[in-house]
C-alpha positions as CSV (number, residue, x, y, z in Angstrom):
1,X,-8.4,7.1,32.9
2,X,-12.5,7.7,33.0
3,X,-14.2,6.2,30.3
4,X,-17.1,8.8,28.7
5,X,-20.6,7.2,27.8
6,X,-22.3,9.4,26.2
7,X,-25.5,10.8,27.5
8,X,-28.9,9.0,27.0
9,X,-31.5,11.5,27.0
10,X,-34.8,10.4,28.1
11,X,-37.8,10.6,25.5
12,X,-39.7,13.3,27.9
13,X,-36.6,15.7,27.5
14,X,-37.1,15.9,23.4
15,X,-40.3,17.5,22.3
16,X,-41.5,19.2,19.1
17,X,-43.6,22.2,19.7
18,X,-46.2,23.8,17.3
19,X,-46.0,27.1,17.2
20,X,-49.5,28.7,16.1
21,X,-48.8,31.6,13.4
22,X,-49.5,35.1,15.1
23,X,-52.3,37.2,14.8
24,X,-51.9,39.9,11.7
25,X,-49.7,43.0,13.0
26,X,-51.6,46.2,13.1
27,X,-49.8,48.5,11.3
28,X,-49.8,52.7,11.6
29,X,-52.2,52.4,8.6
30,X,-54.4,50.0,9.6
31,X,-57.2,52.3,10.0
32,X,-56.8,53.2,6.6
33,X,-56.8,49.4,4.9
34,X,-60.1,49.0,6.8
35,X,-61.5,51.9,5.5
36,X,-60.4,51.4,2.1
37,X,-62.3,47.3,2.6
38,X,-65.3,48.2,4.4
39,X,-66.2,51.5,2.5
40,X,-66.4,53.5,5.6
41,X,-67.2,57.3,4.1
42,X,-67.9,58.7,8.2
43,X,-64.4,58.4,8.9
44,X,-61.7,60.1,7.1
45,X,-58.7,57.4,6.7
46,X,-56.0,58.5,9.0
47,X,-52.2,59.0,7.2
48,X,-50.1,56.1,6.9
49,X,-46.9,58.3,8.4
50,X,-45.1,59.6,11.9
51,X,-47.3,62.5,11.4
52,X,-49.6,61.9,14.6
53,X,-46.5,61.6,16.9
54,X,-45.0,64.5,16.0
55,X,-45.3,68.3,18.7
56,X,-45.3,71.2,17.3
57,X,-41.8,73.3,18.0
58,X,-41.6,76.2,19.9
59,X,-39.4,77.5,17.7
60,X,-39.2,76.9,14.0
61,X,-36.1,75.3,12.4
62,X,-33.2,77.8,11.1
63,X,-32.6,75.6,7.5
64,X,-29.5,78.2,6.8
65,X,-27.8,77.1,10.1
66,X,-28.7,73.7,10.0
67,X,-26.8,73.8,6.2
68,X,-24.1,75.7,7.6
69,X,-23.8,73.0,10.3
70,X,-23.8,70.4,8.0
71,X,-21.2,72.0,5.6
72,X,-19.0,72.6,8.5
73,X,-19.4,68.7,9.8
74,X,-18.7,67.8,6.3
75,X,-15.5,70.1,6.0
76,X,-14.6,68.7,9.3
77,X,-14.8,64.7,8.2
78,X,-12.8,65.6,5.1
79,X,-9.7,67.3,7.0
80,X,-9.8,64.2,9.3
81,X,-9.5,61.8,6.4
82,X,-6.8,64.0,5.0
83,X,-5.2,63.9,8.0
84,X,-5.3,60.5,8.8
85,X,-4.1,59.5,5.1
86,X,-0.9,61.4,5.7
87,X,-0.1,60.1,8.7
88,X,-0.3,56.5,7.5
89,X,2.1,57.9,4.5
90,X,4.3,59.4,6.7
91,X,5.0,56.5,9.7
92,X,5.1,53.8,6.4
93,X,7.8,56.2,5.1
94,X,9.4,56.1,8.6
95,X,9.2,52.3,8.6
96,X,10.7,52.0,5.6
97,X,13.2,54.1,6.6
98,X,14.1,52.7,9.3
99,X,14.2,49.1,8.0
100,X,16.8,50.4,5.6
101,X,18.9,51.7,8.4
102,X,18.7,48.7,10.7
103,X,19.6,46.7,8.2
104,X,22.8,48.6,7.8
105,X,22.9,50.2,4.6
106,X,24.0,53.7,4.5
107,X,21.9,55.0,1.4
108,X,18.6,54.8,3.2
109,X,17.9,58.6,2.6
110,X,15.4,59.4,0.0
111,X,16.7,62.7,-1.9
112,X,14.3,64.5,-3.6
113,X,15.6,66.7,-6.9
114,X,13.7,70.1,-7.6
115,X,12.2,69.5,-11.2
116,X,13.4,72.3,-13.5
């Protein structure tokens, strides 16, 4: 049987790094903060939002459809989680079911009474 040293790393392996802190991040509002500090009256502060990146559509939104659309979606979800509940009743029934009648009992049935 091999007998395991363990591993003796050499001192040139091991080093501790410095890691210099980064430079501040320019944000999309950055124009704006240096305004606001400098006093800068020549040049209107730009808007601190996705404004700038957005292209004007061809065709303007339809808010009705989009609602309809999302009532629809929304109708759509809830059926599936209707759905989905009563299948999980049904099979547990099932097993239940059919754990009674493997287990040989013979009143495994479940009769249901009309309420009067």
């Amino acid at each position: 049987m091999k007998t395991q040293r363990p591993i003796v790393a050499e001192e040139e392996e091991h080093r501790v790094l410095q890691f210099r802190p980064r430079k501040p991040v320019l944000t999309p509002g950055w124009r704006r903060d240096l305004n606001a500090q400098g006093g800068r009256e020549d040049n209107p502060p730009e808007p601190n939002d996705l404004s700038r990146y957005e292209r004007p559509r061809e065709v303007p939104d339809d808010f009705r459809q989009r609602m309809l659309t999302n009532i629809a979606g929304f109708a759509f979800v809830v059926a599936l989680t209707a759905i989905g509940i009563w299948l999980v009743m049904s099979i547990a029934d099932l097993r239940r079911t059919q754990d009674c009648v493997l287990l040989g009992r013979r009143d495994c049935v479940q009769i249901t009474t009309p309420s009067i």
